[in-house]
C-alpha positions, 0 to 999 in steps of 0.5 A: 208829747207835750209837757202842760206847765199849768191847768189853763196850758193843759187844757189848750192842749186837750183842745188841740188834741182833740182838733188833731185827732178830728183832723186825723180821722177827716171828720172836723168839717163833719155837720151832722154826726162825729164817732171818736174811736181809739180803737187801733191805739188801743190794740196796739197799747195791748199787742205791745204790752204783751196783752192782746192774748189776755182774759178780757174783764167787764170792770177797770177796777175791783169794786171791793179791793183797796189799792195800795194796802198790800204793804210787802208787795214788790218794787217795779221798774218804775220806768215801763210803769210811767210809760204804760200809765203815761199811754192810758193817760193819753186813751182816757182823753177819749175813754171816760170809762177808764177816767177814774181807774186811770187817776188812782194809778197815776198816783203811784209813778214815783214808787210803783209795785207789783200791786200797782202793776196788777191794777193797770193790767187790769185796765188793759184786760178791761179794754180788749172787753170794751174795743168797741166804745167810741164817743158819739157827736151829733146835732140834736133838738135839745139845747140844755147844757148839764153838769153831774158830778159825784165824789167818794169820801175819804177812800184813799187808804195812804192819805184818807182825801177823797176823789171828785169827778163830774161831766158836762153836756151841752145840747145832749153831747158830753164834751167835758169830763175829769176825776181828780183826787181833792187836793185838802182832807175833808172832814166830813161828807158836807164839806167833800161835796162841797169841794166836788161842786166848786171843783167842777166849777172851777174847771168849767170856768177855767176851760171857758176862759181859753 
């Protein structure tokens, strides 16, 4: 896998990613309509984590259960950790669903527990539910370009900062989409969505730049 040394270089990377992946499938020269689908990776993902035989779940994440507040929960080998998030890193390129689920672990590699480990589980048992989830590329009449973008507010229980997201549009098909954690604390809700909005801004402008 290729190491991004900056923002610009990881998304030249997405891009050859997804020209890769076009190629791979032989839908690059497609005019009319393009179906991205992982679903053999992610059986794979689940045959060798040993979770193909799991109970499936409808949500990637507990809406009502904080992460990282469980402070005896024990160490785990940091190394299987990395790697599972590192390959549902690499599905989310295809899986905005699990965008947001997938951020909020990544953030524990350093230290993980079992609580950590719990949550990716979780994504895992989220996926053998949603097989089935593919993007859809076609040609349409619309020719708007959109952009939605949200953000929590100091939900993080370690540092108290928040987490932006958004996704763009343009002629009816979603091409772009992220959820980050903001980099400064926001002291109050005006200042979070402010930071969401320029964030999102930001990021169009630097994949517009490439």
């Amino acid at each position: 896998m290729e190491l991004a040394r900056s923002k610009r270089e990881i998304f030249v990377l997405q891009r050859k990613y997804t020209l890769d992946l076009l190629k791979k499938t032989g839908m690059l020269g497609c005019k009319s309509i393009i179906f991205v689908l992982q679903r053999k990776y992610t059986l794979d993902l689940l045959k060798k984590t040993g979770m193909l035989g799991c109970k499936s779940i409808d949500t990637s994440m507990d809406p009502y259960k904080k992460i990282n507040t469980e402070k005896n929960s024990a160490t785990v080998d940091r190394g299987r950790y990395q790697r599972l998030v590192g390959r549902l890193i690499y599905l989310s390129q295809t899986r905005l669903d699990i965008g947001f689920s997938v951020s909020i672990v990544s953030q524990f590699m350093n230290s993980p527990t079992e609580e950590h480990m719990n949550a990716v589980y979780r994504i895992l048992r989220y996926l053998k539910m949603t097989l089935g989830k593919e993007l859809l590329f076609q040609r349409n009449k619309d020719r708007s370009i959109e952009v939605y973008s949200d953000a929590d507010w100091a939900e993080n229980v370690s540092d108290r900062r928040s987490t932006s997201g958004y996704c763009t549009y343009v002629w009816g098909n979603l091409v772009t989409w992220r959820s980050k954690k903001q980099s400064v604390l926001s002291r109050n809700s005006a200042e979070n969505n402010l930071r969401r909005n320029v964030d999102s801004k930001n990021t169009q402008r630097t994949r517009n730049a490439n």
